[in-house]
C-alpha positions as CSV (number, residue, x, y, z in Angstrom):
1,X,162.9,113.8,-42.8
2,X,164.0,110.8,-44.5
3,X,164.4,107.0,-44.1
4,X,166.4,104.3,-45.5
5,X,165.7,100.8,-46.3
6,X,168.3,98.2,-47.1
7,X,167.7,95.0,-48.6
8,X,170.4,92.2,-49.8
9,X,169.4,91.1,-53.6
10,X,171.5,88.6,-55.5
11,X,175.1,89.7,-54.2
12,X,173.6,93.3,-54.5
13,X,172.7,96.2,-51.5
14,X,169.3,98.1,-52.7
15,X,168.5,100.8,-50.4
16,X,165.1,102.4,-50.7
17,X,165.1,106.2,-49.9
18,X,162.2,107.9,-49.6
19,X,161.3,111.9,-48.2
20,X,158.6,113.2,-46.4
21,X,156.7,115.5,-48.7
22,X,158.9,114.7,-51.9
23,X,157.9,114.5,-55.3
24,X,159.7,111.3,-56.5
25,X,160.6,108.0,-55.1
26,X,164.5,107.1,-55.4
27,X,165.7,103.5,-55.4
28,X,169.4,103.0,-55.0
29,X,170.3,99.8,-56.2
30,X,174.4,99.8,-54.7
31,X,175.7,96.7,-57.1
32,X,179.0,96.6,-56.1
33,X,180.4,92.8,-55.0
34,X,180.3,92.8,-51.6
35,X,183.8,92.1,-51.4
36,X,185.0,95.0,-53.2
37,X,182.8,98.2,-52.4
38,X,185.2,100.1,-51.2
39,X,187.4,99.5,-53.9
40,X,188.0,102.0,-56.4
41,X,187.6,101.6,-60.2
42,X,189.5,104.8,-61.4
43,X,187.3,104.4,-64.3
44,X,184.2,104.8,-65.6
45,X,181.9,104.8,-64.1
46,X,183.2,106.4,-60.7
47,X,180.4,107.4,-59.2
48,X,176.7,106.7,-59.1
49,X,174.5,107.1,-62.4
50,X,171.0,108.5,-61.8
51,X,168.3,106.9,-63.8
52,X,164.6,108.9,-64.8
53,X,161.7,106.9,-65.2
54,X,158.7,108.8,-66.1
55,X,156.5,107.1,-65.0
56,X,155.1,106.1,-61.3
57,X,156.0,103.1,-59.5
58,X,154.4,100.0,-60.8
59,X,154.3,100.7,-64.3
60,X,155.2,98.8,-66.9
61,X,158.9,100.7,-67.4
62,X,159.1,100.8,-63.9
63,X,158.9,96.9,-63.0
64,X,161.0,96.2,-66.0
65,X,163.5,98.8,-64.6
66,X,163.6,97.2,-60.8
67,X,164.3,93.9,-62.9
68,X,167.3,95.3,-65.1
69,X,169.3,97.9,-63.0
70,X,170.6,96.0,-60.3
71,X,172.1,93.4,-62.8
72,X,173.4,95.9,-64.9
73,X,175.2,98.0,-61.7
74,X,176.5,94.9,-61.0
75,X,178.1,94.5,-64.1
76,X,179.0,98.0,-63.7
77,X,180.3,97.9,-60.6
78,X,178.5,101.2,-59.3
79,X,175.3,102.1,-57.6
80,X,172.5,103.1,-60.4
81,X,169.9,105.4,-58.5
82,X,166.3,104.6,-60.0
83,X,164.2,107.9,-59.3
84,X,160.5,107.7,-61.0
85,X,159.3,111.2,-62.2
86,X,155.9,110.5,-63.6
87,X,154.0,113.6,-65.3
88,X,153.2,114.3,-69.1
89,X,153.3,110.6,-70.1
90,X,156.8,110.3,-69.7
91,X,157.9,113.6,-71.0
92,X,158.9,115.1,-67.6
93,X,161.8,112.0,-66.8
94,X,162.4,112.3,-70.3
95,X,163.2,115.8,-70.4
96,X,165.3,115.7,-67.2
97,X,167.4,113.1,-69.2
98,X,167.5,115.6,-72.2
99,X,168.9,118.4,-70.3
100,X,171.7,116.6,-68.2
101,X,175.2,116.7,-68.6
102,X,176.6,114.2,-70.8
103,X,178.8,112.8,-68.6
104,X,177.4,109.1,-68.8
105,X,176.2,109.7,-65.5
106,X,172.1,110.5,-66.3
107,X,170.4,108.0,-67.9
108,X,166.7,106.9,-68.7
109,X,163.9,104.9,-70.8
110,X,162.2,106.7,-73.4
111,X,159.2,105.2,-75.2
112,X,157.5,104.7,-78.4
113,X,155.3,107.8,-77.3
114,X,158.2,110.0,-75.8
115,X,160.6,109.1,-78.7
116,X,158.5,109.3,-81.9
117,X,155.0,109.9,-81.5
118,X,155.1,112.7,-79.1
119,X,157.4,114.4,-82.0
120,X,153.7,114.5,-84.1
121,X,151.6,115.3,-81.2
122,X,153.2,118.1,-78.9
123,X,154.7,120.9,-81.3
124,X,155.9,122.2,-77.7
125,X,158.0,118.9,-76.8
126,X,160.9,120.2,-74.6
127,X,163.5,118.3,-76.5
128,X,163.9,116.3,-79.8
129,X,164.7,112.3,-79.9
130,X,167.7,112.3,-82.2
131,X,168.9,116.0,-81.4
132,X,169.1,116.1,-77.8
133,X,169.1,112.3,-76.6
134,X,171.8,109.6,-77.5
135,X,170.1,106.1,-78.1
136,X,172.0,103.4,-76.1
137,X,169.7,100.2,-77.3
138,X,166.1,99.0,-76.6
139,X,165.4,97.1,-73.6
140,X,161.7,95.4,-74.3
141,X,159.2,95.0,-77.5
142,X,155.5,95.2,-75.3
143,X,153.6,92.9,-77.7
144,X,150.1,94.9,-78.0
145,X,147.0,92.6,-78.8
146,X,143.6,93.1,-80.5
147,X,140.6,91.7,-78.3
148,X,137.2,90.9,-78.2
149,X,134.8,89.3,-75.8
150,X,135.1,85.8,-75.4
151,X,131.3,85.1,-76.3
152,X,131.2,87.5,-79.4
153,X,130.7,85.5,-82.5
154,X,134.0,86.8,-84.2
155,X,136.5,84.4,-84.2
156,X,138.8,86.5,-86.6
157,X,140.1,89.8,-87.6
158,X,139.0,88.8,-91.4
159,X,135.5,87.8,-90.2
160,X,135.4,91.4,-88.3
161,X,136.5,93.4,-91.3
162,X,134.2,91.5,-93.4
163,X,131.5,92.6,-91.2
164,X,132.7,96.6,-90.6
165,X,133.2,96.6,-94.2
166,X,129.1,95.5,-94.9
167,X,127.9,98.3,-92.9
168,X,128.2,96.6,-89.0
169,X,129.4,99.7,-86.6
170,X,132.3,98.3,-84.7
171,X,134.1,100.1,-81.3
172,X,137.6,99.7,-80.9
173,X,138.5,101.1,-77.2
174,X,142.4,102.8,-76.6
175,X,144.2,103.9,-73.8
176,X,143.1,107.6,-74.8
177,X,143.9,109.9,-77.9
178,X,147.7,109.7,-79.0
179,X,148.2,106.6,-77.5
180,X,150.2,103.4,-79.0
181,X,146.8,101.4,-78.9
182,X,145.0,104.2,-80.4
183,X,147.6,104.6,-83.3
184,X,147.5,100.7,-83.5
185,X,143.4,100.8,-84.1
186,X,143.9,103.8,-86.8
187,X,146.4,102.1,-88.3
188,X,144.0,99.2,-88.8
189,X,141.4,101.8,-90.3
190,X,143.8,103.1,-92.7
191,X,144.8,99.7,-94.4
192,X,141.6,98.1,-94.9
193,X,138.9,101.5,-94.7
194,X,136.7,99.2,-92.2
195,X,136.5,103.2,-90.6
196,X,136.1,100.9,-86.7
197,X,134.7,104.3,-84.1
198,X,137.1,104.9,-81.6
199,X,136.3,105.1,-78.2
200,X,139.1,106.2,-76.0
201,X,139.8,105.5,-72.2
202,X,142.1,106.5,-69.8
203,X,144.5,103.8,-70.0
204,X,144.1,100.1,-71.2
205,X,142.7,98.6,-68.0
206,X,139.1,100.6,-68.5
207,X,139.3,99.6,-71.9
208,X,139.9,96.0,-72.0
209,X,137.5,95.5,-68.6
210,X,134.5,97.0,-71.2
211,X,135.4,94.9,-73.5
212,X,135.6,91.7,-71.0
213,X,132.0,93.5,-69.3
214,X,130.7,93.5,-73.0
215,X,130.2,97.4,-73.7
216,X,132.8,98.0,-76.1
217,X,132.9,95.6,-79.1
218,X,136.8,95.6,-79.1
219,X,140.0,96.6,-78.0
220,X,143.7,97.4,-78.7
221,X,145.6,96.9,-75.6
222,X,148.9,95.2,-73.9
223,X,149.7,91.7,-73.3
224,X,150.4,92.5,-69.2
225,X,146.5,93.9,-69.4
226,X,144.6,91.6,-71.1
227,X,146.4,88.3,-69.7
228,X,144.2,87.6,-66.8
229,X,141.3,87.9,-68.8
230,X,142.5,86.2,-71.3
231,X,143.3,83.3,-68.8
232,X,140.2,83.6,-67.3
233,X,138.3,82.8,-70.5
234,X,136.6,86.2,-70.9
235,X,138.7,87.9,-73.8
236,X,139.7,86.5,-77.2
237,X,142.3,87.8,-78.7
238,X,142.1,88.0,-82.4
239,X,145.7,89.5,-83.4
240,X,148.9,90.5,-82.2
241,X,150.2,93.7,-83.7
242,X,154.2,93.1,-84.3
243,X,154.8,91.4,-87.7
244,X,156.6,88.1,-86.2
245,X,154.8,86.3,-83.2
246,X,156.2,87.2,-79.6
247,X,157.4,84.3,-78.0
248,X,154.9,85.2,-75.5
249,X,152.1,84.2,-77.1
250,X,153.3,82.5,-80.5
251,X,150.0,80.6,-81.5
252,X,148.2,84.1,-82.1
253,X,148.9,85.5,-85.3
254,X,150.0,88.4,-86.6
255,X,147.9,91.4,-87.9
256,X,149.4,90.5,-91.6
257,X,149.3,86.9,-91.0
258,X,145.1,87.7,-90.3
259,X,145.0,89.5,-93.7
260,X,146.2,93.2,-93.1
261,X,149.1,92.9,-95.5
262,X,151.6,95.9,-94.2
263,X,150.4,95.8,-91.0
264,X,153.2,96.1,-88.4
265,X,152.7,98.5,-84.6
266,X,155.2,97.6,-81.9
267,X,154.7,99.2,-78.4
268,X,158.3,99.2,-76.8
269,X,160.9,101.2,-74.7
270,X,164.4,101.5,-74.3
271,X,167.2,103.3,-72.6
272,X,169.0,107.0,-73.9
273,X,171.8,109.3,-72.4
274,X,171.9,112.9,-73.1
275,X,173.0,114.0,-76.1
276,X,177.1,114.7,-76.5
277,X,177.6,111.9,-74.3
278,X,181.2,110.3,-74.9
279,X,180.7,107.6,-77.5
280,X,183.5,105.2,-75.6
281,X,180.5,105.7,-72.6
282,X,177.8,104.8,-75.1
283,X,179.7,102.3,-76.2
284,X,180.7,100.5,-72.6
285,X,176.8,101.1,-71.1
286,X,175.3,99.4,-74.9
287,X,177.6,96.4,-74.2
288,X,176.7,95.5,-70.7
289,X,173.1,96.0,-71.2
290,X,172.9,93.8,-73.8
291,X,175.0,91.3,-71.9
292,X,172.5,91.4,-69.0
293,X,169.1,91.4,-71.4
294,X,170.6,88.3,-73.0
295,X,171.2,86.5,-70.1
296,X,168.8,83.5,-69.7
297,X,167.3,84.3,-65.8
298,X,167.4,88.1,-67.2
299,X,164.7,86.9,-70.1
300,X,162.9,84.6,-67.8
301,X,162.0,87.5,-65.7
302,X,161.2,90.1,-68.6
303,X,158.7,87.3,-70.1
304,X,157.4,86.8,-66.9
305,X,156.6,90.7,-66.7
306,X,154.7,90.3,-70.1
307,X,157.7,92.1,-72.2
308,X,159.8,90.8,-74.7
309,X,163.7,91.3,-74.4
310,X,164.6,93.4,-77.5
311,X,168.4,94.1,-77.2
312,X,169.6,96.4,-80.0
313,X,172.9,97.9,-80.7
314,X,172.6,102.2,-80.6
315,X,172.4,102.6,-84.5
316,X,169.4,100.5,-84.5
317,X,167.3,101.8,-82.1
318,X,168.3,105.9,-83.8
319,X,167.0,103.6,-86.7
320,X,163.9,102.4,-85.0
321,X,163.3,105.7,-83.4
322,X,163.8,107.8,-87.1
323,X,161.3,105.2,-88.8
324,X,158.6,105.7,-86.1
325,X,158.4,109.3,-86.0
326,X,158.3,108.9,-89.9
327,X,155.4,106.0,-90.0
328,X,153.2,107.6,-86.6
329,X,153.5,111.3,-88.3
330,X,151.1,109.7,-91.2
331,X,149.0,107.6,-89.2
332,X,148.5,110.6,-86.9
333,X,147.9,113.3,-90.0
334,X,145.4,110.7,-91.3
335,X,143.0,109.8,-88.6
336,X,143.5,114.0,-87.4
337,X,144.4,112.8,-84.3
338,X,145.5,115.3,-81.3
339,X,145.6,115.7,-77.7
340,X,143.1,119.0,-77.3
């Protein structure tokens, strides 16, 4: 049994589909004008692309995805079908992406976790980043931040190193072991030695509420997190972990402009094909992406979501995706980090 929602966005037909007993939630997001959906292209694409998102609805990858694919099946002029797979942080939509035909017709986002981390962390990772997956460019940079309580007396990353450096035990909480705030907080430790104890949670919210409820001493988490309280007056946020400023919160400096010369940990995501998929296909599907992600409205809403737009061209994100398994493999081999 099975019922259909349609909804008019923008010029656009979304139909929400959705099964008794299933597994995944599909969104159909039919971008066709409304003037010519019954018109034939006779070229690519032809028919409707299916697009994996490992993770469950109301995510960050998610939202940003219920932003970005109608616009871009618009430009398309097809139907991209949305279908969240959630399991193995990512690894299960991942994978399904991995082993699809590469006919330009399966498509998906794939993380700083499921792209180069995981490499260091799962020697059983059903597929490899640059063997198996064709990069088509990043979508968004997640600006992570370092917090503390709003009343604690440090008022700097310098003045908290100083402190962890003198003998002062210091928490840092993460979103659990393997994690991009946990390998932002190691990272930390392995430029300056201030050896801060990690404490890990299962996901940023528990973390960054301790923090704001003053039983951890601080936190590495995401900007879409610790907003609220930071709004509310209950977190400060000492650094921001990128090495230039996000526009989303450009009077907090960066972790090298605080003193940790070197220091640079982005948290992003971005959109891959199979492997062997025609580069003419890569080519068309890189071009109106970054047409869409460049559009002014388009980076309104992406702010508004707490990302930053981060457009890249497919050689720089196989770039991006080669240095990070590269720079996380010796953060991770440093602090012994592992997922038993």
């Amino acid at each position: 049994m099975r019922s259909e929602i349609a909804f008019l966005v923008r010029g656009c037909i979304m139909k929400a589909v959705v099964g008794s007993g299933s597994l995944a939630a599909a969104v159909l997001f039919t971008c066709m004008p409304l003037h010519a959906q019954d018109r034939a292209t006779g070229d690519y694409p032809s028919k409707p692309i299916l697009f994996h998102v490992g993770y469950a609805v109301g995510g960050s990858a998610d939202t940003v995805g219920r932003i970005v694919l109608p616009e871009l099946g618009k430009r398309l002029g097809q139907s991209i079908i949305l279908d969240n797979r959630a399991g193995a942080g990512g690894v299960v939509g991942l994978e399904l992406v991995a082993r699809a035909k590469p006919d330009g017709y399966t498509m998906g986002f794939g993380t700083a976790g499921t792209l180069a981390s995981n490499v260091n962390l799962m020697p059983n990772l059903p597929y490899h980043p640059l063997k198996d997956l064709a990069p088509v460019s990043m979508v968004v940079n997640n600006p992570l931040v370092f917090v503390v309580n709003a009343s604690s007396d440090i008022k700097s990353v310098a003045q908290l190193l100083e402190r962890a450096k003198a003998g002062k035990r210091f928490s840092y909480g993460s979103a659990g072991p393997g994690s991009s705030t946990n390998l932002a907080g190691e990272l930390l430790n392995q430029l300056t030695g201030a050896e801060l104890i990690h404490v890990p949670y299962k996901g940023t919210g528990p973390a960054t509420v301790d923090v704001v409820a003053g039983h951890l001493d601080s936190a590495f988490t995401d900007l879409p997190t610790a907003t609220p309280h930071i709004q509310a007056g209950k977190l400060r946020v000492l650094a921001q972990t990128s090495s230039t400023r996000s526009s989303l919160i450009p009077d907090v400096p960066t972790m090298a402009e605080a003193g940790v010369a070197g220091y640079h940990f982005i948290s992003w995501f971005g959109i891959v094909m199979p492997a062997g998929t025609p580069a003419a296909i890569v080519d068309r599907m890189n071009k109106e992406l970054v047409a869409v992600l460049n559009e002014p409205e388009m980076r309104r809403r992406i702010l508004a979501a707490g990302g930053d737009p981060f457009p890249s061209s497919p050689e720089k994100m196989r770039q991006i995706i080669e240095t990070e398994i590269a720079s996380t493999a010796k953060i991770i081999k440093s602090a012994n980090i592992s997922l038993n």
